[in-house]
C-alpha positions, 0 to 999 in steps of 0.5 A, spaced: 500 500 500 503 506 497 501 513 501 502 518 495 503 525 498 500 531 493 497 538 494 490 539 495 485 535 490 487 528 487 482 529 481 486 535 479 486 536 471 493 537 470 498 533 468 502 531 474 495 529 478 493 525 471 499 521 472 497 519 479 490 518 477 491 512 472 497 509 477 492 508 482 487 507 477 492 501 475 495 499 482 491 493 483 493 490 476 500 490 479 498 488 487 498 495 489 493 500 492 494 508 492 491 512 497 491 520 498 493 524 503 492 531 500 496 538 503 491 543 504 492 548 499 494 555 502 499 561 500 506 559 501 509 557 506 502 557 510 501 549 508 508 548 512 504 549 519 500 542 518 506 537 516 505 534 522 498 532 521 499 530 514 504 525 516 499 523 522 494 521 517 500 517 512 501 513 519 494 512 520 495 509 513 499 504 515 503 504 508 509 499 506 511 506 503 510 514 502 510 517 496 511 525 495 509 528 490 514 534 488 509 539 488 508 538 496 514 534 497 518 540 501 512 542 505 514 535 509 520 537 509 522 541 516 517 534 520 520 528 516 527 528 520 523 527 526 517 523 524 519 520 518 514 515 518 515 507 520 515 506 512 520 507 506 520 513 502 520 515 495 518 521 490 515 523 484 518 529 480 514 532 476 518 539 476 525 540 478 526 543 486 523 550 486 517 548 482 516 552 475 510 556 475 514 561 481 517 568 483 525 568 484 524 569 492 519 562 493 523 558 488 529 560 491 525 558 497 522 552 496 528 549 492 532 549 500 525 546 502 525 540 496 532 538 497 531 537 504 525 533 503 528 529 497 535 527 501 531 521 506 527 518 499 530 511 497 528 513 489 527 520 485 522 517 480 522 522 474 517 524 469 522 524 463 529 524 461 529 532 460 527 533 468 533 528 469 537 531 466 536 538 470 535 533 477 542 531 476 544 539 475 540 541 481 545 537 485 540 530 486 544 524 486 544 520 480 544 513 483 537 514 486 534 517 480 530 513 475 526 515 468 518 513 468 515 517 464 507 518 463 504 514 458 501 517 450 494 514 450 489 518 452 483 514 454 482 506 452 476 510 447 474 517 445 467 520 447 463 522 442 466 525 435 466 533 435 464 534 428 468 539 423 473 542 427 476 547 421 469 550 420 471 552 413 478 554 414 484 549 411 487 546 418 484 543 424 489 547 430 488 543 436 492 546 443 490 542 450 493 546 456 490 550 462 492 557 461 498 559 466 504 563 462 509 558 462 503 554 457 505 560 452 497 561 449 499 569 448 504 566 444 500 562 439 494 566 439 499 572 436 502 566 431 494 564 429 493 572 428 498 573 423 497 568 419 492 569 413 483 568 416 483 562 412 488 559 414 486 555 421 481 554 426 485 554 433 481 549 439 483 550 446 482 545 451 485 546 457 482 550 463 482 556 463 481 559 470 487 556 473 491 563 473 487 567 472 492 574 472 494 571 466 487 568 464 485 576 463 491 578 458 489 572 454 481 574 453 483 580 452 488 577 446 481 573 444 477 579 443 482 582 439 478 583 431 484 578 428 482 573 432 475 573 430 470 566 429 478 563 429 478 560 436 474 556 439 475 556 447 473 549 450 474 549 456 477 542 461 474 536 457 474 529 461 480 525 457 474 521 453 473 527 449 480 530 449 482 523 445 475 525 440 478 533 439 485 529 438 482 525 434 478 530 430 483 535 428 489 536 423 495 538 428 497 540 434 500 546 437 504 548 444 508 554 445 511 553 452 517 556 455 518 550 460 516 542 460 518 538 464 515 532 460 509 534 455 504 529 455 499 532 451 505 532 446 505 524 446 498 523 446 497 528 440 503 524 436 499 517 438 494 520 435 497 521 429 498 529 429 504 533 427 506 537 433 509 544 433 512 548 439 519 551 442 525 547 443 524 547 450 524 543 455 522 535 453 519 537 447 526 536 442 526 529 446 520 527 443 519 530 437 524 533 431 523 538 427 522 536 419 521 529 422 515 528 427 513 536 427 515 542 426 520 546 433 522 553 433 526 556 437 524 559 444 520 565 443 520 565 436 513 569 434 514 570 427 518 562 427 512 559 429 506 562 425 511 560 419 511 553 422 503 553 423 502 556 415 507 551 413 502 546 415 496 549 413 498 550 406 500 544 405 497 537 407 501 532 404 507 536 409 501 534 416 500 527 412 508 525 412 510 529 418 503 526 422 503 519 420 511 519 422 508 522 429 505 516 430 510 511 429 515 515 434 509 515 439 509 508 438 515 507 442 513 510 448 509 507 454 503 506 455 499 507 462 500 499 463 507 499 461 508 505 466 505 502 471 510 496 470 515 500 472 513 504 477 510 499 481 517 495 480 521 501 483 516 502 489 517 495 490 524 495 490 524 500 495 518 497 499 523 491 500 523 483 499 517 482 503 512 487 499 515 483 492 508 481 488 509 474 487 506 474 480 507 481 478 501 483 474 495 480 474 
């Protein structure tokens, strides 16, 4: 039994917490169950008041092991010295020390409290090479670091099909991101607002209340006249219809500054679709530019609206490059095949005596 240790609501819709989601969901597949104990969401540092009773509640779980979730981890870290829990511990990153989404004085901050909280954890378990990368140059110590990244299919079928996305227009633009700064939306909707009206009709998906300063800049751009009747704003989707819209659509599009992973880049290559994006973060490691997609460089505006009117004026070019996004995708775990080896790790950890006698069933 695994206590995963995160921030606020599990049922989150965002890339981390979905990763934790499908791993509980597939627990019992390998013998293993996944319960949650949330730290309450408050203003930094705030929620470092109530780490000890954080890990009363992991201990009243009794678990063969705790697992901290990166985005809670360091809020532990100044009570695990002296009440570390009786089980082994591990941790999941999704983000480097300091988290990304953060001014320089928290970061800063935050990153002392996260190392601290990693430095009794037996496995570091990475979403992705990339952030491995970055781990090791943050100074976490490479023996205890293993890669386990999140799985390319979306959901085991879509929902119902969403029609005609182009709308009258040449391409399908298809984007799936909450709207936080780092995600770039500014960036692509001023790439989309340069490129002639005929050309691409953009789909946000994604929710677009999860930061709502910049929510506010980014409706502001909406309501702009070069914008008008080109986006269309979704909303969060359950993952049933996020497999329709990828389905749906012609390519996909994601202008952040600083992904750790990029699932929906994996899912949206699963499904066949060309990826364009800044060479940033995991993106290079999946997808290369000519090949998979098209990459441009970070904060290129005028580069990406030229790699997005390329696909738009040529559909032979999106076959060529979608179906070779596939085969790439291919190779990429799935969400079992994830689970296989995360639940191995956590069993390693755990010890002999928590070792499943059959693996999965």
């Amino acid at each position: 039994m695994v206590s995963l240790v995160t921030l606020g609501d599990p049922a989150t819709l965002t890339g981390g917490y979905l990763y934790h989601q499908r791993m509980a969901a597939l627990a019992p597949s390998f013998g293993a169950r996944v319960r949650f104990v949330s730290v309450p969401v408050a203003p930094f540092p705030l929620p470092l008041a109530v780490g000890p009773l954080v890990l009363r509640h992991v201990a009243r779980q009794r678990p063969d092991l705790v697992l901290l979730d990166s985005i809670a981890a360091g809020y532990l870290a100044p009570w695990l010295p002296a009440r570390r829990p009786r089980a082994p511990v591990a941790a999941i990153l999704h983000q480097p020390p300091g988290g990304i989404d953060h001014g320089r004085v928290r970061t800063a901050a935050q990153a002392m409290l996260d190392r601290w909280a990693y430095r009794g954890a037996a496995r570091l378990l990475a979403a992705s090479a990339a952030l491995a990368d970055e781990l090791v140059a943050a100074g976490l110590p490479p023996a205890r670091l293993r890669v386990v990244p999140p799985g390319r299919d979306v959901a085991p079928s879509p929902g119902k099909p969403p029609g005609d996305l182009r709308r009258g227009r040449r391409m399908a633009l298809l984007s799936v991101g909450n709207w936080v700064a780092r995600k770039g939306l500014l960036d692509l909707l001023e790439a989309v607002g340069r490129l002639p009206e005929d050309a691409v009709t953009l789909h946000l998906v994604g929710d677009p209340d999860a930061e709502p300063g910049y929510a506010a800049r980014v409706r502001a751009r909406l309501g702009a006249p070069d914008l008008a009747g080109r986006v269309v704003v979704h909303g969060a989707f359950p993952v049933s219809d996020v497999a329709a819209v990828y389905a749906a659509a012609d390519a996909f599009a994601l202008a952040s500054s600083r992904e750790p992973y990029g699932t929906v880049y994996g899912e949206a290559m699963a499904a066949g679709l060309p990826v364009v994006g800044y060479a940033a973060g995991n993106l290079p490691h999946l997808a290369r530019d000519g090949e998979e997609g098209l990459v441009v460089p970070p904060g290129h505006v005028g580069a990406l609206a030229a790699a997005l009117r390329r696909l738009a004026d040529d559909e032979a070019l999106r076959a060529r490059l979608g179906a070779a996004a596939a085969r790439r995708a291919s190779t990429f775990p799935t969400w079992e095949e994830t689970a296989a080896v995360l639940f191995e790790e956590l069993r390693a950890v755990a010890g002999p005596a928590r070792q499943s006698p059959g693996g999965p069933s």
